[in-house]
Backbone as JSON Lines, residues from 0, in Angstrom:
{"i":0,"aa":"X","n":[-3.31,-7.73,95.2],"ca":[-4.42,-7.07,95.82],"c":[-5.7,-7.9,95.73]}
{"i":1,"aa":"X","n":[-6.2,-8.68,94.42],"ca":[-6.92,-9.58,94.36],"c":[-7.04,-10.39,95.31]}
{"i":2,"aa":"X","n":[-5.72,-11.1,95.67],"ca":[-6.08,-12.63,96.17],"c":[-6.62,-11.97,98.1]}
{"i":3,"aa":"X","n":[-5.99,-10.77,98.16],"ca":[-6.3,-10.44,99.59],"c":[-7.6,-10.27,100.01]}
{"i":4,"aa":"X","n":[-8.01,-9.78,98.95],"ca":[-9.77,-9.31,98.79],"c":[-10.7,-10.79,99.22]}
{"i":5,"aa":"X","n":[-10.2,-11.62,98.1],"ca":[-10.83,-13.06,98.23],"c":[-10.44,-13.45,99.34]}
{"i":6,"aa":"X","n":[-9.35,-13.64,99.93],"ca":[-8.92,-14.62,101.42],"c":[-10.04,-13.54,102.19]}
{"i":7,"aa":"X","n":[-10.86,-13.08,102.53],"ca":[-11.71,-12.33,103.42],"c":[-12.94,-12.72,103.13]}
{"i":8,"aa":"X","n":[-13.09,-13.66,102.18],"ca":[-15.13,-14.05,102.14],"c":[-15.02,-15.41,102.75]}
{"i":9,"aa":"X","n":[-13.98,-16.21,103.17],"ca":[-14.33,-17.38,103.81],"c":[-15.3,-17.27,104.72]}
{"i":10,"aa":"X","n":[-16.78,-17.88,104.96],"ca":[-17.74,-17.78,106.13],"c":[-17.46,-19.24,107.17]}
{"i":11,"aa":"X","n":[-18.0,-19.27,107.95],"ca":[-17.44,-20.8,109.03],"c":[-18.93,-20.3,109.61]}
{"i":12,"aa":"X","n":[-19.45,-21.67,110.01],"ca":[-20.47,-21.85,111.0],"c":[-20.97,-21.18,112.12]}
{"i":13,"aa":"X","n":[-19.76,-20.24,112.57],"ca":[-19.46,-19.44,113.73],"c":[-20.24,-18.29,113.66]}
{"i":14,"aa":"X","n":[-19.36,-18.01,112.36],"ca":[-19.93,-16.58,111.7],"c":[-21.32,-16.17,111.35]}
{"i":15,"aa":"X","n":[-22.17,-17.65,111.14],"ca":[-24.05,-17.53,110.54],"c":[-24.51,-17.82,111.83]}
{"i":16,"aa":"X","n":[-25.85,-16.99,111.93],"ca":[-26.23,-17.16,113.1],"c":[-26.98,-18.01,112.95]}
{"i":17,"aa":"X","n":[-27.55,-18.86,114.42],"ca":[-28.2,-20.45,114.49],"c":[-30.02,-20.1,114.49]}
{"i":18,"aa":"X","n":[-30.19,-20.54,113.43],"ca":[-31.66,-20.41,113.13],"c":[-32.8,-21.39,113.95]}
{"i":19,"aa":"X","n":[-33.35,-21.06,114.26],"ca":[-34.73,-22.1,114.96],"c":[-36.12,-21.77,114.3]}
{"i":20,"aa":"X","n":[-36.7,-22.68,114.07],"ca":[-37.73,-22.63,113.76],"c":[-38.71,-23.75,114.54]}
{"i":21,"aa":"X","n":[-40.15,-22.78,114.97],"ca":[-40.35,-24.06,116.28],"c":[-41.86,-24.37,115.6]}
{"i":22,"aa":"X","n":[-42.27,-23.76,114.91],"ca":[-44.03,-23.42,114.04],"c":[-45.24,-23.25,114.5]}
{"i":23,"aa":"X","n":[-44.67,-22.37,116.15],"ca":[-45.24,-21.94,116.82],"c":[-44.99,-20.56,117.26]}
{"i":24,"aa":"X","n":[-45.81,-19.58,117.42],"ca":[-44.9,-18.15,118.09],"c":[-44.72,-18.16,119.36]}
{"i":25,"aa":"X","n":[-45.43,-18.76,120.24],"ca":[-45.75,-19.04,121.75],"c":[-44.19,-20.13,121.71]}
{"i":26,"aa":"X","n":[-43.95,-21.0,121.43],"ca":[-42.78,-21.83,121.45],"c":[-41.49,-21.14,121.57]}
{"i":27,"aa":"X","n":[-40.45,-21.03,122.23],"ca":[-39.21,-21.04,121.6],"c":[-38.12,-21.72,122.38]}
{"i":28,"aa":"X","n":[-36.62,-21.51,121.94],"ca":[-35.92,-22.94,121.87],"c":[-34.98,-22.01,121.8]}
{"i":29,"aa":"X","n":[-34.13,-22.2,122.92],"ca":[-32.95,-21.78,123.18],"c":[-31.76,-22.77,122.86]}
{"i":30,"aa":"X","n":[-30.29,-22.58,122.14],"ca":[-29.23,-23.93,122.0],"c":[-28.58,-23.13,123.7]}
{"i":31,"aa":"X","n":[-28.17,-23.96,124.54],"ca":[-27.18,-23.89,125.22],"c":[-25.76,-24.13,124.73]}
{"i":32,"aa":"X","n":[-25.82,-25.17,124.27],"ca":[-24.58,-25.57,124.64],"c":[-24.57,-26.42,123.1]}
{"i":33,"aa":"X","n":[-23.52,-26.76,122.7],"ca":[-23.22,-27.9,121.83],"c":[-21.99,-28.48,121.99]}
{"i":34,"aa":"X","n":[-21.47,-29.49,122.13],"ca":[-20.27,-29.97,122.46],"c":[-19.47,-31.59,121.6]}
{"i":35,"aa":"X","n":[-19.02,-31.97,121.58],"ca":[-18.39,-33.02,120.95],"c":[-17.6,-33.71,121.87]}
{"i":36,"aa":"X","n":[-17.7,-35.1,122.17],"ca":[-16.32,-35.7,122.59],"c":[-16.54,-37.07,121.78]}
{"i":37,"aa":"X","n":[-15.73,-36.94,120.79],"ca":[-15.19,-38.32,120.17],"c":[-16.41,-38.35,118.88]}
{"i":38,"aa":"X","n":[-16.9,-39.2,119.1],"ca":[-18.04,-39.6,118.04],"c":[-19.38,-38.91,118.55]}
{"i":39,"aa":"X","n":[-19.98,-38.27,119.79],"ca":[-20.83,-38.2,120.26],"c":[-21.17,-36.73,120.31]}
{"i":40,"aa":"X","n":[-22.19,-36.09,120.25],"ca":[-22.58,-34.56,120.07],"c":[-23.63,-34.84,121.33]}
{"i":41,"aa":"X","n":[-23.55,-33.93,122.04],"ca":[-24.65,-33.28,122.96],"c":[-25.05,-31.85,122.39]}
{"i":42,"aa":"X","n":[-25.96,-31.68,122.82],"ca":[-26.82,-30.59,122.04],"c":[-27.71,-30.16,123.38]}
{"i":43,"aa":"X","n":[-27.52,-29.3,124.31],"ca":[-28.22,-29.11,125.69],"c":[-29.2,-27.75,125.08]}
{"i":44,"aa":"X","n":[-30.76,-28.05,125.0],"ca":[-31.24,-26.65,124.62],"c":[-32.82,-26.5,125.94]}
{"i":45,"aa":"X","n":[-33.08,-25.36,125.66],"ca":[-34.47,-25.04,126.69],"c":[-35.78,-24.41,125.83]}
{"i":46,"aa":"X","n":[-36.35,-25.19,126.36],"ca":[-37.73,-24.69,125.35],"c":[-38.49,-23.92,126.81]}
{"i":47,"aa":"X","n":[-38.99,-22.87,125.96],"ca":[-40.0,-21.91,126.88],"c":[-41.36,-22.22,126.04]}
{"i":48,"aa":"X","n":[-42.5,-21.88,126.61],"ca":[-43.88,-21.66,126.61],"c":[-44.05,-20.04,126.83]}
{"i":49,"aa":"X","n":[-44.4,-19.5,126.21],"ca":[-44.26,-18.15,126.08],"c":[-45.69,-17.3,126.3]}
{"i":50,"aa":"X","n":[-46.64,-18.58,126.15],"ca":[-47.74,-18.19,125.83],"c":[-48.39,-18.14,127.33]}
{"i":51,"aa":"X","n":[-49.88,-17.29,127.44],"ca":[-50.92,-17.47,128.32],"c":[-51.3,-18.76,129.29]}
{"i":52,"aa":"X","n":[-51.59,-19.31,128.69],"ca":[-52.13,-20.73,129.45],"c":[-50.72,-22.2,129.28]}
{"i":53,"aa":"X","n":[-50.76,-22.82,130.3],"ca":[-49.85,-23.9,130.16],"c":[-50.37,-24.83,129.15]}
{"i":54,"aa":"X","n":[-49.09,-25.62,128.48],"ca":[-49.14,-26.71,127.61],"c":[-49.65,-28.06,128.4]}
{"i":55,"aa":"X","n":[-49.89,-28.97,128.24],"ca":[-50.31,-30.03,129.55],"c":[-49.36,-31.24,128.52]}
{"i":56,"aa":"X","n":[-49.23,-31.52,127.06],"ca":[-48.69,-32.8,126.73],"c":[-48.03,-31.71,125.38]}
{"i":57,"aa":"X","n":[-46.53,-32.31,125.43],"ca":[-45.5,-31.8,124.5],"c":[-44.25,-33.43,124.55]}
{"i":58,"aa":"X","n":[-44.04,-33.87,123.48],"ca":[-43.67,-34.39,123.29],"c":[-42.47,-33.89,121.75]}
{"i":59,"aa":"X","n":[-41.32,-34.78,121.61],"ca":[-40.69,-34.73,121.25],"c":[-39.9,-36.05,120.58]}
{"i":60,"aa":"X","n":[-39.66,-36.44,119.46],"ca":[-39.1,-37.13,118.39],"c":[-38.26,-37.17,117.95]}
{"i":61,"aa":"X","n":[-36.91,-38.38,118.01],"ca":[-35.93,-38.2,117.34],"c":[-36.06,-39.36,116.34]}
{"i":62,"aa":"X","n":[-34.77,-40.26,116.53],"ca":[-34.68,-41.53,115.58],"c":[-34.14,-42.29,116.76]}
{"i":63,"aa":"X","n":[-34.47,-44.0,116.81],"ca":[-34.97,-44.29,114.96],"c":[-36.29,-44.94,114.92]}
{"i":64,"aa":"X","n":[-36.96,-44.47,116.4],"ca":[-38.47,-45.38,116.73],"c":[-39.52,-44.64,115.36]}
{"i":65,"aa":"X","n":[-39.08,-43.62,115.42],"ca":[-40.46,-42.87,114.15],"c":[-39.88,-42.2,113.06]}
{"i":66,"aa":"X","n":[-38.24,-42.53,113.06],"ca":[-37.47,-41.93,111.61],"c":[-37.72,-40.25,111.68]}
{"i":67,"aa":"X","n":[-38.33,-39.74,112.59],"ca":[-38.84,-38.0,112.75],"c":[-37.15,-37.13,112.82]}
{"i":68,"aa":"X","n":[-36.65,-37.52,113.37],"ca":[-35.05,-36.98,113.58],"c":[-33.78,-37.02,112.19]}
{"i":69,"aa":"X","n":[-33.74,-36.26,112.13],"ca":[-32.24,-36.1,111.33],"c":[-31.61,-35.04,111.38]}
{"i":70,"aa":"X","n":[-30.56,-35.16,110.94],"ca":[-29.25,-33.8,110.86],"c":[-28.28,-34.09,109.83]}
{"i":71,"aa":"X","n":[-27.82,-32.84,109.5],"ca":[-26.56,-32.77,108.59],"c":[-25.66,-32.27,109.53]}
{"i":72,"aa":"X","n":[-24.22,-32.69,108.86],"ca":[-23.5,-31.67,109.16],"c":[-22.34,-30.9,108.3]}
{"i":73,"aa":"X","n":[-21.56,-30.32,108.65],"ca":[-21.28,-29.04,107.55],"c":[-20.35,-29.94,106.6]}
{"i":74,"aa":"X","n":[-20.25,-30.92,106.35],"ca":[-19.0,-31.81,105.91],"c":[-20.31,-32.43,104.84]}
{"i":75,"aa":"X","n":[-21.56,-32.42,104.32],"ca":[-22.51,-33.09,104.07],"c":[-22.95,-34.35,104.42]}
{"i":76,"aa":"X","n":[-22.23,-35.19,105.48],"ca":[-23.25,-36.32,106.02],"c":[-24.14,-36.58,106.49]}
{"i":77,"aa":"X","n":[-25.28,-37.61,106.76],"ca":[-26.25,-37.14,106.99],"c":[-26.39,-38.22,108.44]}
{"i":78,"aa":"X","n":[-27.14,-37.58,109.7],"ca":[-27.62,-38.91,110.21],"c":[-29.18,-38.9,110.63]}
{"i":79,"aa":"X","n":[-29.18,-40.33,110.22],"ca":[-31.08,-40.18,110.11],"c":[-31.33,-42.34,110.49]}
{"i":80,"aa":"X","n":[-32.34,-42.77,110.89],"ca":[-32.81,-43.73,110.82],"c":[-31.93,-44.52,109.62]}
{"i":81,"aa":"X","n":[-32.48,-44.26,108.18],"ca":[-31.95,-45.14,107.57],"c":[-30.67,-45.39,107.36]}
{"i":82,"aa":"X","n":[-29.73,-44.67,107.46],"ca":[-27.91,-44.28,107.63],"c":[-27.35,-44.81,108.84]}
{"i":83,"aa":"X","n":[-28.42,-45.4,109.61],"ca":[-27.74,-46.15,111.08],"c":[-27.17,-44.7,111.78]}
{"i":84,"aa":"X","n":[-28.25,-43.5,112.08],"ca":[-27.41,-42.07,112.88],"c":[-28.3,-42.7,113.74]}
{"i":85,"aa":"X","n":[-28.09,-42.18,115.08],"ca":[-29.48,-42.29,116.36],"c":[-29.21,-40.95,116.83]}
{"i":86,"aa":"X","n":[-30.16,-40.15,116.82],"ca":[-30.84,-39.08,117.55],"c":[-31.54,-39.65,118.72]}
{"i":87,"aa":"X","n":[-30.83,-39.1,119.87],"ca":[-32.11,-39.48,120.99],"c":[-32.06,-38.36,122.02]}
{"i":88,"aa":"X","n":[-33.3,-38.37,122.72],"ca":[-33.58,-37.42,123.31],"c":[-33.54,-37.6,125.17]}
{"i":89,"aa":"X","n":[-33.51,-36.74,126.06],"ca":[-33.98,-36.77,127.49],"c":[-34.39,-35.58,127.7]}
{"i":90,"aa":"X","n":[-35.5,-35.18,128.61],"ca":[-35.88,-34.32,129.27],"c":[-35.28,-33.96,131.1]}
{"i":91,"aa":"X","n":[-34.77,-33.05,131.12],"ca":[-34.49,-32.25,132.46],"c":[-33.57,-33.65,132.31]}
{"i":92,"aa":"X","n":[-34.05,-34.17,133.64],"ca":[-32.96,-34.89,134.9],"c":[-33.54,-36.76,134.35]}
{"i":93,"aa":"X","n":[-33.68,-36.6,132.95],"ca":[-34.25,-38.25,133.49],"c":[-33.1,-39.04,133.07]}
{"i":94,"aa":"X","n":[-33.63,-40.48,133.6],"ca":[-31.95,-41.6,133.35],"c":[-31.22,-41.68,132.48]}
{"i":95,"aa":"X","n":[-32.2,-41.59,131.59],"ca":[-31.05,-42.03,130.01],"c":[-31.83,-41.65,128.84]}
{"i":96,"aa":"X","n":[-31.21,-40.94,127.84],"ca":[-31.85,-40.9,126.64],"c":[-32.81,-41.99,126.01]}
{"i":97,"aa":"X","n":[-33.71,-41.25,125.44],"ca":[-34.22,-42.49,124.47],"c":[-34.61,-41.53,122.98]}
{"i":98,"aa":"X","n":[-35.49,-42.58,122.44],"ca":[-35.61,-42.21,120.53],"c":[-36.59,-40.93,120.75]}
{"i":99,"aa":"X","n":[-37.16,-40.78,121.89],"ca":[-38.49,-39.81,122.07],"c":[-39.2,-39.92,123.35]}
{"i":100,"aa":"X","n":[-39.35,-38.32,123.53],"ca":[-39.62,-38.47,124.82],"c":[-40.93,-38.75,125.63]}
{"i":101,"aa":"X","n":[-41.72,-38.87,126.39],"ca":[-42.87,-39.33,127.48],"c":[-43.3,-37.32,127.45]}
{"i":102,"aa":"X","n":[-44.19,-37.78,126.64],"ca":[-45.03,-36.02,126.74],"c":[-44.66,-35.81,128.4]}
{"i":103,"aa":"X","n":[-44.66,-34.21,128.18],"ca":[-44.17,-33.86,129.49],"c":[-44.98,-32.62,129.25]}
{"i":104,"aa":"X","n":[-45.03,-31.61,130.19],"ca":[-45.66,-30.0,130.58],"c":[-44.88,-28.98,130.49]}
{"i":105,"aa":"X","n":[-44.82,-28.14,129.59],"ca":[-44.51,-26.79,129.19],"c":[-45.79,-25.61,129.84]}
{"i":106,"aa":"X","n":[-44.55,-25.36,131.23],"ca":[-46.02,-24.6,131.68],"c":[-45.53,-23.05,131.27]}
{"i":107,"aa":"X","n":[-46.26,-21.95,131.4],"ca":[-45.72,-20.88,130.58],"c":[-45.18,-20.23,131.55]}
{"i":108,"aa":"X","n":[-44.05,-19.79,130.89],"ca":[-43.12,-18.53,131.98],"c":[-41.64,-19.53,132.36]}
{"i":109,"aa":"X","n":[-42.13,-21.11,132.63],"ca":[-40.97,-21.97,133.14],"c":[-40.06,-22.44,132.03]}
{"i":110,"aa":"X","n":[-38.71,-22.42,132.14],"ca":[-38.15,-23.45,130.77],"c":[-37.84,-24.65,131.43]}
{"i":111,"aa":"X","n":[-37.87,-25.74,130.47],"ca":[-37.42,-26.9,130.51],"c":[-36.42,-27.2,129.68]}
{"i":112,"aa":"X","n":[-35.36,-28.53,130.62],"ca":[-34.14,-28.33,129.87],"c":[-33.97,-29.45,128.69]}
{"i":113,"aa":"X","n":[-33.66,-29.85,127.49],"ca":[-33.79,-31.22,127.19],"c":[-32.38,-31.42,126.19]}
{"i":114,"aa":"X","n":[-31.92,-32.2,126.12],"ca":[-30.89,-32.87,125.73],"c":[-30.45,-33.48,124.47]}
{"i":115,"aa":"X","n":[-30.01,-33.3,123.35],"ca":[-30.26,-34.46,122.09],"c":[-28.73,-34.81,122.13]}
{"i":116,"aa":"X","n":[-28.83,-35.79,122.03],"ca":[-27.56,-37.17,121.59],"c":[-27.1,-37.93,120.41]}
{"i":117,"aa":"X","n":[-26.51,-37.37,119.79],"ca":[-26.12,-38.16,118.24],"c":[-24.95,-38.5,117.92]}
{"i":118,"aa":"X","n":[-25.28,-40.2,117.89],"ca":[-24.33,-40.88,117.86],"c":[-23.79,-40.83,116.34]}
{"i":119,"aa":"X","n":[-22.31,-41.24,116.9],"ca":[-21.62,-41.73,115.39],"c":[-21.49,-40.62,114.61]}
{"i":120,"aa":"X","n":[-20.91,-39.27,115.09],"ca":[-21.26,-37.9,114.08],"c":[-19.69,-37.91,113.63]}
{"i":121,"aa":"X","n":[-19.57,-37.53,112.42],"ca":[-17.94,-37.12,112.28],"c":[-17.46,-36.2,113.1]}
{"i":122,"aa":"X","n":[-15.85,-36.59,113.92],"ca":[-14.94,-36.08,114.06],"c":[-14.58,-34.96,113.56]}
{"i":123,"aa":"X","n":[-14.57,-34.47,112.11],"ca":[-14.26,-33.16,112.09],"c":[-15.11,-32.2,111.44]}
{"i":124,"aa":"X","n":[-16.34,-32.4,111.75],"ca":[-17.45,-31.72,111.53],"c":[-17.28,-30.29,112.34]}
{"i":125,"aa":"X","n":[-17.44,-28.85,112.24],"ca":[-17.67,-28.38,112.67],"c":[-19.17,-27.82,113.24]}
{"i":126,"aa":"X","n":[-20.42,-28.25,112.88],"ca":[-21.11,-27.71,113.05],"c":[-22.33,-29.2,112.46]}
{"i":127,"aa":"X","n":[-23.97,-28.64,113.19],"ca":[-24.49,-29.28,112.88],"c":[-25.07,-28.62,112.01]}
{"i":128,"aa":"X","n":[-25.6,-28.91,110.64],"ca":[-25.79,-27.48,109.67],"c":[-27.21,-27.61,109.41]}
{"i":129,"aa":"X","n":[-27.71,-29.09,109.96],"ca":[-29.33,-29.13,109.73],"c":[-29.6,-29.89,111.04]}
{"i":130,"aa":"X","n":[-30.38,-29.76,111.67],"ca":[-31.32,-31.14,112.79],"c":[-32.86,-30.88,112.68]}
{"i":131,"aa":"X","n":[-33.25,-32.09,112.79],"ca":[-34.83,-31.67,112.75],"c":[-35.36,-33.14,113.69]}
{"i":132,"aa":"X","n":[-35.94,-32.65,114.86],"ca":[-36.96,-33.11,115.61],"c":[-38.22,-33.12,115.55]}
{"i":133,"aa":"X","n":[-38.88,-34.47,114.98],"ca":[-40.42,-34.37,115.41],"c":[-40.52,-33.88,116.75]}
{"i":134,"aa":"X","n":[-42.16,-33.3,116.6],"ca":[-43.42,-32.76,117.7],"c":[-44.0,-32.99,117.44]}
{"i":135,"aa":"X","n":[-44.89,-33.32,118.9],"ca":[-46.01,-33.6,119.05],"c":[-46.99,-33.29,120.29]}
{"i":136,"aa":"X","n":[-47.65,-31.74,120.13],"ca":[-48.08,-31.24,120.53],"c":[-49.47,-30.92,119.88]}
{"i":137,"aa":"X","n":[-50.81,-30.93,120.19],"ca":[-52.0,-31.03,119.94],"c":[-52.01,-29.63,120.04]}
{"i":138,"aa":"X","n":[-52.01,-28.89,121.12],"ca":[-52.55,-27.9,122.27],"c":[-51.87,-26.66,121.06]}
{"i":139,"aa":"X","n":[-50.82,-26.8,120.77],"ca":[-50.63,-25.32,119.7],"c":[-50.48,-26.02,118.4]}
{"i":140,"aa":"X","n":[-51.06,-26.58,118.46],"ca":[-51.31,-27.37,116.57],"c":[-50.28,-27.6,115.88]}
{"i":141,"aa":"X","n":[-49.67,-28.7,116.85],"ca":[-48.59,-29.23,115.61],"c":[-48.66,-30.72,116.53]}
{"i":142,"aa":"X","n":[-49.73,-30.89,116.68],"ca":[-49.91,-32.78,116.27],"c":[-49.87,-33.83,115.67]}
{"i":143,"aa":"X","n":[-50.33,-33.07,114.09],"ca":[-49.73,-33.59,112.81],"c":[-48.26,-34.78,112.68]}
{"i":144,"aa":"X","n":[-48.34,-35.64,112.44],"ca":[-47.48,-36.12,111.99],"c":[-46.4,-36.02,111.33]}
{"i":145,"aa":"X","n":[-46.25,-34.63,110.78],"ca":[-45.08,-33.95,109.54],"c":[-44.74,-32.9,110.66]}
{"i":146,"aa":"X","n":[-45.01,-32.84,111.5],"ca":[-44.25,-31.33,112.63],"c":[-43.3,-31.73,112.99]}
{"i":147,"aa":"X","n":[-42.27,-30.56,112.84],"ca":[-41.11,-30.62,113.26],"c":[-40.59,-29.55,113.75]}
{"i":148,"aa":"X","n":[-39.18,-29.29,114.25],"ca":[-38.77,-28.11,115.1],"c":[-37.56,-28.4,114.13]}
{"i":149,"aa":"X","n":[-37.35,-27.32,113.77],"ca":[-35.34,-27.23,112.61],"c":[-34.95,-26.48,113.47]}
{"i":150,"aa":"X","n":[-33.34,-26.61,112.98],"ca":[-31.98,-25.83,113.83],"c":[-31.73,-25.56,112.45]}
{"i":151,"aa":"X","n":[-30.76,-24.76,112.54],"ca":[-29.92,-24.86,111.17],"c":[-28.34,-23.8,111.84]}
{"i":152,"aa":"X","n":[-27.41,-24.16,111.41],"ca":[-25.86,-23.34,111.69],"c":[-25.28,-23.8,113.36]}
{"i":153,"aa":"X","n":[-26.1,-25.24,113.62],"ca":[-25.26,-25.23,115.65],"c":[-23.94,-25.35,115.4]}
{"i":154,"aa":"X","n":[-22.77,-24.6,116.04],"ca":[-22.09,-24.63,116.11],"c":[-21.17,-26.01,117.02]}
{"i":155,"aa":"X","n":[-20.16,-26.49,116.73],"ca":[-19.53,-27.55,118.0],"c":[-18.77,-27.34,118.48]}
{"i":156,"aa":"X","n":[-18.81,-27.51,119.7],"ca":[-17.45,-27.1,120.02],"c":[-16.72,-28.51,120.84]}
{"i":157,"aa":"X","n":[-15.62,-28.48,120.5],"ca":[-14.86,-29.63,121.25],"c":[-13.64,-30.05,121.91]}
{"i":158,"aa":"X","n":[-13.47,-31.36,122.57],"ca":[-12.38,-31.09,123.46],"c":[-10.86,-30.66,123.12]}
């Protein structure tokens, strides 16, 4: 009767729900999607402007131009600048990822779609269990150099 009790507290990534924290209330950040093929994680999410008046410059930070980007994942590895991980980012429809994006406009009411890319993630990771993106946004006060946006519990899913 014991051991049945115990086989029922296993938790999985699935099961915790995916936390955001954006350090703004006007901000928020939807995950779409998370996916895996091979070594590579896409991470498709939408940030809204929630607020009154439009944003005019919002920018965004991964690795390894400003080291602002890292993630765990549920296996404890880490990828960040110094570990050789690359976080990189694109906004909507543009060519190709890079380390960080070309401030762009969060106007309020519209979402925008943006993309993160991390290379080299383990294979049998289920989940990303930490990410953190610099910001850099003046206009709702997180210009600062230490701002960041956390995830915590993304789930992966894969082929």
């Amino acid at each position: 009767m014991v051991m049945i009790a115990f086989g029922f507290q296993s938790v999985h990534a699935q099961d915790t729900p995916i936390k955001i924290v954006t350090g703004h209330p006007d901000l928020k950040v939807k995950v779409k999607r998370c996916a895996a093929s091979g070594k590579t994680i896409i991470l498709d999410l939408v940030f809204s402007n929630e607020g009154a008046r439009d944003v005019e410059s919002f920018a965004l930070l991964g690795s390894p131009a400003w080291n602002r980007g890292e993630a765990y994942d549920d296996e404890g590895n880490i990828y960040n600048e110094p570990n050789g991980g690359k976080i990189l980012l694109k906004v909507t429809n543009a060519a190709s990822y890079e380390s960080h994006t070309n401030a762009f406009r969060l106007l309020s009411g519209i979402p925008m779609r943006v993309s993160v890319k991390i290379e080299d993630f383990s294979t049998s990771a289920t989940s990303i269990a930490f990410l953190k993106l610099g910001v850099d946004c003046e206009e709702l006060g997180l210009g600062d150099h230490n701002k960041s946006i956390t995830f915590r519990n993304i789930p992966i899913s894969r082929d």
